[in-house]
C-alpha positions as CSV (number, residue, x, y, z in Angstrom):
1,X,-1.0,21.0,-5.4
2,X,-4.3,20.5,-4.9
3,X,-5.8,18.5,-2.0
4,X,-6.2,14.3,-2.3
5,X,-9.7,13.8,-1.5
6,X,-9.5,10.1,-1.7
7,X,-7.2,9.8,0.4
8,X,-6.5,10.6,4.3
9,X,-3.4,11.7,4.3
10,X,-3.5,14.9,2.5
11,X,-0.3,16.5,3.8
12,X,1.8,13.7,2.3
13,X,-0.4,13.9,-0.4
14,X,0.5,17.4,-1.0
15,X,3.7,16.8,-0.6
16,X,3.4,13.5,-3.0
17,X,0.7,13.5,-5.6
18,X,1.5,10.2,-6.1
19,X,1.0,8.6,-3.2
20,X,-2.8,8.1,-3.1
21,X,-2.3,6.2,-6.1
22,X,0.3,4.2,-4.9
23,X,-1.3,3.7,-1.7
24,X,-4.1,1.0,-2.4
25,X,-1.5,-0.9,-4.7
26,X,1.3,-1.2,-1.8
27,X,-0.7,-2.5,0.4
28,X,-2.4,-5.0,-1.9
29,X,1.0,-6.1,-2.4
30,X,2.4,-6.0,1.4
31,X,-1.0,-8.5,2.3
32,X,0.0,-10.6,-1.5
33,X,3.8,-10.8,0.0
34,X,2.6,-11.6,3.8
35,X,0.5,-14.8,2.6
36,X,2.7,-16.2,0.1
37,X,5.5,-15.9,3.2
38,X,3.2,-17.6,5.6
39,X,1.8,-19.9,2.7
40,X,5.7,-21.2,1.8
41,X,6.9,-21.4,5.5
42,X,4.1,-23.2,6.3
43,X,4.3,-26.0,3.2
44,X,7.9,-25.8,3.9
45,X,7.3,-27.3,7.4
């Protein structure tokens, strides 16, 4: 497999071509989740 530039992790990368794609997306999604938590709990109370 050829080395993920883009990335920082290569050796996962190696091990998981997929995973410098997926990377940028998760965590887009992990911040998305965490304020529509805080955002509900907070209108909630």
């Amino acid at each position: 497999m050829k080395n993920c530039k883009l990335c920082r992790y290569s050796r996962l990368c190696n091990d998981l071509p997929g995973v410098c794609i997926l990377i940028p997306y998760v965590a887009v999604a992990v911040v998305a989740v965490a304020m529509a938590y805080l955002f509900i709990t907070q209108e909630l109370l």
